[in-house]
C-alpha positions, -999 to 999 in steps of 0.1 A, spaced: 386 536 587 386 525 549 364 529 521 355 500 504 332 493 470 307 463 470 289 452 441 280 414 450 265 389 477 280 422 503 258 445 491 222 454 509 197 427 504 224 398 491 228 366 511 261 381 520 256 418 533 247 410 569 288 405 575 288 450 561 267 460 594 260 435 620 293 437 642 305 406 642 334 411 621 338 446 627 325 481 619 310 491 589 291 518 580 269 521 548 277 559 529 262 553 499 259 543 465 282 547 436 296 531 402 332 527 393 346 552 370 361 532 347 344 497 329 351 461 338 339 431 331 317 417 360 309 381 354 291 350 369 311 319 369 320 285 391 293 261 398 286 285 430 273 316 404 295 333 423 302 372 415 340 381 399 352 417 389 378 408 361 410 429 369 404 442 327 403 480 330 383 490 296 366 466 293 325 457 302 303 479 319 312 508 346 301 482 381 274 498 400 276 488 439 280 505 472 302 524 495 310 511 529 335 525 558 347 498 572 377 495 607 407 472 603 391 444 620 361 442 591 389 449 566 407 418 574 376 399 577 368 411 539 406 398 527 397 366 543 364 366 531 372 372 493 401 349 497 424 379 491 454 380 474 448 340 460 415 348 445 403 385 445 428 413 449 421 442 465 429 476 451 420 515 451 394 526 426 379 556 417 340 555 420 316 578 410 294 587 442 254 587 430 238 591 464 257 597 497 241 591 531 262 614 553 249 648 540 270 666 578 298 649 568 302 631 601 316 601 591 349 623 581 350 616 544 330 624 514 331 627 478 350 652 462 338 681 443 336 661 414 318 636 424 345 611 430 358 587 455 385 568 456 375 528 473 391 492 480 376 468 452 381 436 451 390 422 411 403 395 403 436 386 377 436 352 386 407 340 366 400 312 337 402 328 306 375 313 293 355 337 315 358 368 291 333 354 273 306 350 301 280 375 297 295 413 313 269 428 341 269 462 354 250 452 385 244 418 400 219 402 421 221 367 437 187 357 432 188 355 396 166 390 388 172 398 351 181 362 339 214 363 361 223 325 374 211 324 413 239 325 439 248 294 460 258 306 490 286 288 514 268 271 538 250 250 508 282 240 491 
């Protein structure tokens, strides 16, 4: 099992998150919630609004999202599903745990004494450049709360 850090259409209540739980593509099993450690920029671009993490370490807002386990098979369903490596990359980042579910540690992982996790994001470094001067988030939501441009999901494209 894997942790993994969402903070887009995956996350609980996005057009996406049903693919986190339901078992079709695998297990996955919702821990908690957390932010990254470091900042980012977290932009909305394409003509989809869709959601991209700019590999920029430094720079934007610290992302706040959630913390899944997930098995191999959900894993390589997420690669596929954030186009990874062409598109998103993913790699371990350190997040900053805010509220953890599994208070008996049965899942067999937890935050450290600090507070700290170490995930799978997914960034990107393959993005227009133009896009560093999108407005930076710290949290998104597809359905345009707080001014953000509404998601178009895949099966309207």
């Amino acid at each position: 099992m894997t942790n993994v850090f969402v903070y887009g259409t995956l996350k609980q209540g996005q057009p996406n998150h049903r693919y986190m739980t339901d078992g079709s593509k695998g297990k996955g099993k919702y821990c908690g919630k957390g932010c990254t450690d470091e900042k980012f920029p977290l932009v909305i671009a394409s003509e989809h609004n869709i959601p991209f993490l700019l590999n920029v370490p430094g720079s934007g807002h610290k992302i706040a999202g959630e913390i899944y386990l997930v098995d191999d098979q959900l894993l390589q369903f997420l690669d596929e599903f954030e186009s990874c490596p062409k598109i998103y990359q993913r790699s371990p980042a350190r997040i900053r745990v805010v509220e953890w579910e599994d208070k008996d540690n049965t899942l067999g992982v937890k935050p450290s004494g600090d507070g700290m996790l170490t995930c799978f994001l997914y960034s990107t470094t393959t993005y227009e450049r133009e896009w560093l001067k999108l407005p930076y988030y710290n949290n998104y939501d597809a359905f345009g709360v707080q001014g953000q441009p509404k998601y178009i999901p895949r099966e309207s494209r």
